[in-house]
C-alpha positions as CSV (number, residue, x, y, z in Angstrom):
1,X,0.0,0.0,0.0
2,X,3.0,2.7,1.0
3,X,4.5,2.2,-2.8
4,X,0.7,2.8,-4.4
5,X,0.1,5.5,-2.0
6,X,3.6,7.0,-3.3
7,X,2.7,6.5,-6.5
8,X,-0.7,8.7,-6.4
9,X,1.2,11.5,-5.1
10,X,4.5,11.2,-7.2
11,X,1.3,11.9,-10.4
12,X,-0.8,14.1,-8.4
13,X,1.3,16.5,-6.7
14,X,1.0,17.2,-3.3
15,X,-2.5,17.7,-3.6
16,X,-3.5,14.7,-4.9
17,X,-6.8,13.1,-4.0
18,X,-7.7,9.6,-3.4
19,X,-11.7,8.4,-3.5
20,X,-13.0,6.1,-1.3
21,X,-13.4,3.6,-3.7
22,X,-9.8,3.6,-4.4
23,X,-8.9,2.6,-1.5
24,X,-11.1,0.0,-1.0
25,X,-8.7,-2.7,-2.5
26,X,-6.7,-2.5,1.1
27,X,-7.4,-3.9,4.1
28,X,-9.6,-1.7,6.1
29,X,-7.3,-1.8,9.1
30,X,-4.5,-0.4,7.3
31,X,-6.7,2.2,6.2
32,X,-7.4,3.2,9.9
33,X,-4.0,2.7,10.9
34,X,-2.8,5.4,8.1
35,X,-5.7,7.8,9.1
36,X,-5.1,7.2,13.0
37,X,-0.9,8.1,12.1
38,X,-2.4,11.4,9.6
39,X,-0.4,9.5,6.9
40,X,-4.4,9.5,4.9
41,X,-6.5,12.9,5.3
42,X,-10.2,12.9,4.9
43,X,-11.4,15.3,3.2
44,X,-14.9,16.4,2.3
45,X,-17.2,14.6,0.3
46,X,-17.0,14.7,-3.6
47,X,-20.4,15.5,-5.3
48,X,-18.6,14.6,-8.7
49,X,-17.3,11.2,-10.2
50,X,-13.6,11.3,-13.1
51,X,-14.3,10.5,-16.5
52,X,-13.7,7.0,-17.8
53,X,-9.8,7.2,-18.9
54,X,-11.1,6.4,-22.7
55,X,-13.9,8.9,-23.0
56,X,-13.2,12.1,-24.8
57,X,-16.9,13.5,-23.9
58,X,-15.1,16.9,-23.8
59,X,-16.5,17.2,-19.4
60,X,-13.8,17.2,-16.8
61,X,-15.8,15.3,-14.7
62,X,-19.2,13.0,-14.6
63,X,-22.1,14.6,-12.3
64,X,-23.6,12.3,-9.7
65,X,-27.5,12.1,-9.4
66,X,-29.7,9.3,-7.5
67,X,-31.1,7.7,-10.0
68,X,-34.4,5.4,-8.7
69,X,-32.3,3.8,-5.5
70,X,-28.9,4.1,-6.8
71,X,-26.3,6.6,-6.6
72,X,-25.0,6.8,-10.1
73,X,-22.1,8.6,-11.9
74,X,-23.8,9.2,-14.9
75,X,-21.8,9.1,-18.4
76,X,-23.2,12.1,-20.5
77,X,-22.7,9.5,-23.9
78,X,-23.7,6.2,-22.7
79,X,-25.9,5.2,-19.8
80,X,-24.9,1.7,-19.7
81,X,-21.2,3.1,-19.2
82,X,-22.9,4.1,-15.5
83,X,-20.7,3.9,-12.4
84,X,-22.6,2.7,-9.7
85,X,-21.5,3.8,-6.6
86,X,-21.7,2.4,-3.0
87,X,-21.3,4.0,0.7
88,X,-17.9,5.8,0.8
89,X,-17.3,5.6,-3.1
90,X,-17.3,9.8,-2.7
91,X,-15.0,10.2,0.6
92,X,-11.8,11.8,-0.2
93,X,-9.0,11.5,1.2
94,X,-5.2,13.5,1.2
95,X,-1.3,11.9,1.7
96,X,0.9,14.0,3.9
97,X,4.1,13.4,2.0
98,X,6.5,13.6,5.0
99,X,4.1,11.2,6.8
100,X,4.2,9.0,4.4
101,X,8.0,9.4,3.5
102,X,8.4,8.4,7.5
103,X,6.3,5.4,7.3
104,X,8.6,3.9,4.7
105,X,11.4,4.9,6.4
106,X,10.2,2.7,9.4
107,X,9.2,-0.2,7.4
108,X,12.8,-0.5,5.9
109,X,14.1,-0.1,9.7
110,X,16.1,3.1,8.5
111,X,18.4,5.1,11.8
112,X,18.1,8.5,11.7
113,X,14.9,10.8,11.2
114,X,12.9,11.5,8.1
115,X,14.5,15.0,6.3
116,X,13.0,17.1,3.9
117,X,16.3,18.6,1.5
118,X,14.4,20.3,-1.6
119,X,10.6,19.8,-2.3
120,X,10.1,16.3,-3.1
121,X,12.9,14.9,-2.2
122,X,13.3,13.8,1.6
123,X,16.3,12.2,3.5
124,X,15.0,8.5,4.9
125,X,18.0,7.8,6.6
126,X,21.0,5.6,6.8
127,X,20.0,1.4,6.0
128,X,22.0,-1.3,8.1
129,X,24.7,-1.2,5.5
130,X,25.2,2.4,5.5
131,X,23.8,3.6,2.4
132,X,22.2,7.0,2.9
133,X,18.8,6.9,1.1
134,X,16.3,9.3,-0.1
135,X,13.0,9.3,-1.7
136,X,11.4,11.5,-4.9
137,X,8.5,12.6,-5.2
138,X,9.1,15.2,-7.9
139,X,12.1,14.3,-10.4
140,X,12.1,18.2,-12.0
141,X,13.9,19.6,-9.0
142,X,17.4,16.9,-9.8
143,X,18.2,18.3,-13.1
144,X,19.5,21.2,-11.1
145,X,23.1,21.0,-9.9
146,X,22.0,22.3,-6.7
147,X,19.8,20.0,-6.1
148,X,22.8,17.1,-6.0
149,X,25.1,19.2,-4.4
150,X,22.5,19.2,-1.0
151,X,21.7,15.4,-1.4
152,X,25.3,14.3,-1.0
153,X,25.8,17.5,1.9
154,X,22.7,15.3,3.7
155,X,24.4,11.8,3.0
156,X,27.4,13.2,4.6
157,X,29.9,11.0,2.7
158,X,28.1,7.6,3.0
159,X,27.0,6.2,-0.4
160,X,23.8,7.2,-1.6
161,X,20.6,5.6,-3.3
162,X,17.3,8.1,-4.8
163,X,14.4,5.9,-5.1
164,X,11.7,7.1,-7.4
165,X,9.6,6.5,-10.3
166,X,11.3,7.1,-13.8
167,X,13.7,8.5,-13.8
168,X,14.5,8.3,-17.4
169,X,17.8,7.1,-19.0
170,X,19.3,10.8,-19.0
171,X,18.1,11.9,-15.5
172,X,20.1,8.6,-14.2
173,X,23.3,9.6,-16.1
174,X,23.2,13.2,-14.6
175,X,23.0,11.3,-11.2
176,X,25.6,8.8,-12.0
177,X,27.9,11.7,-12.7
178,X,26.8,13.6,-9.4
179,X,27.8,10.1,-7.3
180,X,24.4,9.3,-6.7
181,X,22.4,5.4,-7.9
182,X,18.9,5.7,-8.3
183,X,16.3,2.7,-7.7
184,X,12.8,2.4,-9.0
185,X,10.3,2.2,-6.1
186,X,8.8,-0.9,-7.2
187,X,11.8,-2.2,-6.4
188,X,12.6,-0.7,-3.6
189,X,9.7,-1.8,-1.8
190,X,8.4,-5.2,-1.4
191,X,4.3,-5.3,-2.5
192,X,3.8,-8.3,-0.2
193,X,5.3,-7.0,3.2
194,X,4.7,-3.2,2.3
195,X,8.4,-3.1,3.6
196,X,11.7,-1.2,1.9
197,X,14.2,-4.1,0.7
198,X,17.8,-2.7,2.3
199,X,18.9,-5.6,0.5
200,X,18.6,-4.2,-2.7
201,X,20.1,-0.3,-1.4
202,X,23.4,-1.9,-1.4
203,X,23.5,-3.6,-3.9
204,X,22.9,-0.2,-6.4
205,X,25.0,1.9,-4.6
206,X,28.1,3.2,-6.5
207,X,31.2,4.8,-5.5
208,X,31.0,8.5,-6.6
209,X,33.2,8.2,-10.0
210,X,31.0,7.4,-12.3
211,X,31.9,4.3,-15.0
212,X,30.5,3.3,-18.2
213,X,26.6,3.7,-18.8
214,X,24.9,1.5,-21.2
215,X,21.8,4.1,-22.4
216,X,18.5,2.1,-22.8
217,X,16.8,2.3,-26.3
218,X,13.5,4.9,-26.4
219,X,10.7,3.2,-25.1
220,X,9.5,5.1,-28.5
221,X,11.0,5.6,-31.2
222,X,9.9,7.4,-34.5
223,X,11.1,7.4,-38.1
224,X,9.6,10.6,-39.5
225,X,11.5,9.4,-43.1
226,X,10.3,5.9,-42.9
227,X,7.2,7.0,-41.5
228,X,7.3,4.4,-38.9
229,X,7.4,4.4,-35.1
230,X,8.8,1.8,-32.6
231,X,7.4,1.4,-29.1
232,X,8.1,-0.9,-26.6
233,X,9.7,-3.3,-29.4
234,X,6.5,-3.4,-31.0
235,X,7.5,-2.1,-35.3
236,X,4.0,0.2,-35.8
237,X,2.8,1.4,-39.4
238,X,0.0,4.4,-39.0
239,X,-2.0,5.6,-41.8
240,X,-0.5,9.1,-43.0
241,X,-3.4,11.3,-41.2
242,X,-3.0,8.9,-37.9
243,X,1.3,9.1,-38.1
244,X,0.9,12.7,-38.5
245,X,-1.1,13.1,-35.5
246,X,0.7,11.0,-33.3
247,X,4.3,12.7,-34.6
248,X,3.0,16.0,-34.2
249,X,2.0,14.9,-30.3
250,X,5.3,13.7,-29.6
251,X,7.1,16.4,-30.6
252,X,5.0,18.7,-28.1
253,X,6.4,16.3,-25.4
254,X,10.1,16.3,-26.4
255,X,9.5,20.1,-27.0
256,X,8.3,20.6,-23.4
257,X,5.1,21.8,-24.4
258,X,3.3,18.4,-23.6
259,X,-0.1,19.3,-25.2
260,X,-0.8,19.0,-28.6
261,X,-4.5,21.2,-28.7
262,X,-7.4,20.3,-30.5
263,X,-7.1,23.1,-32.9
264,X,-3.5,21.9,-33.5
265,X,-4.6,18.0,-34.2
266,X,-7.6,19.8,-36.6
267,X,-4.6,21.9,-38.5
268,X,-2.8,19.1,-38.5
269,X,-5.2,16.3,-40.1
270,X,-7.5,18.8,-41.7
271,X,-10.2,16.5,-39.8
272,X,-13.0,17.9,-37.5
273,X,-13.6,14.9,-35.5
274,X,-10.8,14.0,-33.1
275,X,-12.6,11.2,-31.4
276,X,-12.2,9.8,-35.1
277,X,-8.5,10.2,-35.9
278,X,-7.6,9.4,-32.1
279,X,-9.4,6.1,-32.5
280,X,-8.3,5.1,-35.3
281,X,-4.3,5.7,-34.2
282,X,-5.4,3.5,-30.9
283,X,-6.4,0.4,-33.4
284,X,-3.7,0.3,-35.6
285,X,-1.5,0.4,-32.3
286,X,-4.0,-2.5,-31.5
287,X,-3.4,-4.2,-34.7
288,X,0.6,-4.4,-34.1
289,X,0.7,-6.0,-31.2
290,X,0.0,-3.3,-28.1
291,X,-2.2,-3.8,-25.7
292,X,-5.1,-1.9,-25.8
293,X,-4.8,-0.3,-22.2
294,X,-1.2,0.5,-23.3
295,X,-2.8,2.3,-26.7
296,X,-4.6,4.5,-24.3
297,X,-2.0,5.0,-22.4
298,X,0.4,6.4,-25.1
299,X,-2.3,8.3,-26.4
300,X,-4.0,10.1,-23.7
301,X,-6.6,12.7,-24.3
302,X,-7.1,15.6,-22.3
303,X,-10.7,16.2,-21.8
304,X,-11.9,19.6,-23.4
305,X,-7.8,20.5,-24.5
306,X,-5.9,18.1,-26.7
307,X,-4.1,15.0,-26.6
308,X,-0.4,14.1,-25.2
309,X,1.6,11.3,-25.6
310,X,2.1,10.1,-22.0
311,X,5.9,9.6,-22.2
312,X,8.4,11.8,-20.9
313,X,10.7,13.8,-23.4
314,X,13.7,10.8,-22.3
315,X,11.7,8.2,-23.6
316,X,11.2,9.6,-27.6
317,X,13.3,9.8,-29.9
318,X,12.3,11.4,-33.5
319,X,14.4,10.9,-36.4
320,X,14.5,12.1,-39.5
């Protein structure tokens, strides 16, 4: 539960919000436990339900109504697509980060106290073996040099392990060079026991001189020439409108800009409907080989703005 709770505020931000629902797939005395510590917040109720993931309905969210005797998050397209919702589906609830940060400290059976050194990054402590680790929540703030510089001040000479969620092959060499290893948190932590593995912070720590770096392929990979695309070694072929599309989304990404606007798609396919074009990009990705949650999520709609490519800029690579 401690790496999923990480997880929902590594994408939300610090204020993230979890329904009732969501939570529903732990034990209910964990639950309590994390609300008795402050680690879970309640908040008040929501009188509004998200969008299904695939929907491009243009609404941010789906109003809820009683419908008859059920409480029902009603889906302005379809009414069979319906969420029926029980007691506490609408409860929200907030993650105090440090809280949270302290509770995987304890689980890993970290000395020292939990350390906040920039936003979202804190200092866990020191593991059996001496490695001084610390936990991301928000990658942006390592690019700077600064940012290194006050992780290894905190680590006070012992070797050092981030743990985090991609990083990205680029971020890790920039770390590598700065002395510090980097761990994914699925890895870090065990699902099972909802403990850290100490066994695994040794063995990823590195000396401070960095050595030889093997860069991992693109998880994507576009031949603008060829007109092909690569992604997760599945070889994709997209008609012309759909390749268009999706090129013209991915380089918003590697450009920063992360939205590619409605407008922008229209300009770009000289086609009115979206839901049509992004559908049709979806299947084909389908057709070669990608799952079709994974279609979604590489091509992620916006609801009411655009579409994105949900990638980061590390993770693309456009060629001529």
């Amino acid at each position: 539960m401690l790496a999923w709770l990480w997880t929902r505020l590594s994408d939300g931000g610090p204020q993230v919000s979890l329904s009732g629902r969501a939570l529903r797939r732990f034990p209910e005395g964990e639950i309590d436990r994390l609300l008795r510590a402050r680690v879970l917040i309640e908040r008040r109720k929501a009188d509004n339900w998200p969008v299904c993931a695939h929907c491009d309905c243009g609404l941010d969210a789906r109003p809820v109504r009683l419908v008859g005797q059920e409480l029902r998050a009603c889906c302005p397209d379809d009414p069979a697509e319906d969420v029926i919702l029980e007691d506490g589906d609408l409860t929200r609830f907030g993650i105090d980060a440090g809280r949270l940060a302290a509770r995987i400290a304890a689980s890993g059976g970290l000395a020292g106290s939990v350390s906040t050194v920039v936003d979202g990054v804190w200092m866990l402590g020191n593991s059996p073996s001496g490695v001084a680790v610390f936990l991301c929540s928000d990658l942006d703030p390592l690019d700077s040099p600064g940012t290194v510089l006050a992780i290894r001040a905190a680590a006070d000479g012992a070797a050092s392990v981030l743990i985090g969620r991609e990083f990205g092959a680029q971020l890790v060499l920039h770390l590598r060079a700065g002395g510090l290893s980097t761990l994914e948190l699925g890895e870090a932590l065990d699902p099972e026991s909802d403990r850290l593995r100490t066994d695994r912070l040794g063995k990823v720590a590195k000396s401070a001189s960095p050595g030889p770096e093997t860069v991992p392929e693109p998880r994507l990979q576009i031949s603008r020439g060829r007109r092909t695309l690569r992604f997760d070694g599945h070889d994709v072929v997209l008609s012309m409108v759909g390749f268009d599309a999706f090129v013209g989304a991915a380089q918003k990404v590697v450009a920063g800009d992360v939205l590619l606007t409605y407008q922008e798609l229209h300009s770009i396919t000289n086609r009115s409907g979206h839901r049509d074009v992004l559908k049709e990009i979806r299947d084909q990705l389908e057709q070669h080989g990608i799952a079709r949650q994974d279609a979604f999520g590489l091509v992620k709609t916006k609801h009411g703005r655009g579409v994105t490519i949900g990638l980061s800029p590390d993770d693309i690579d456009i060629r001529d």
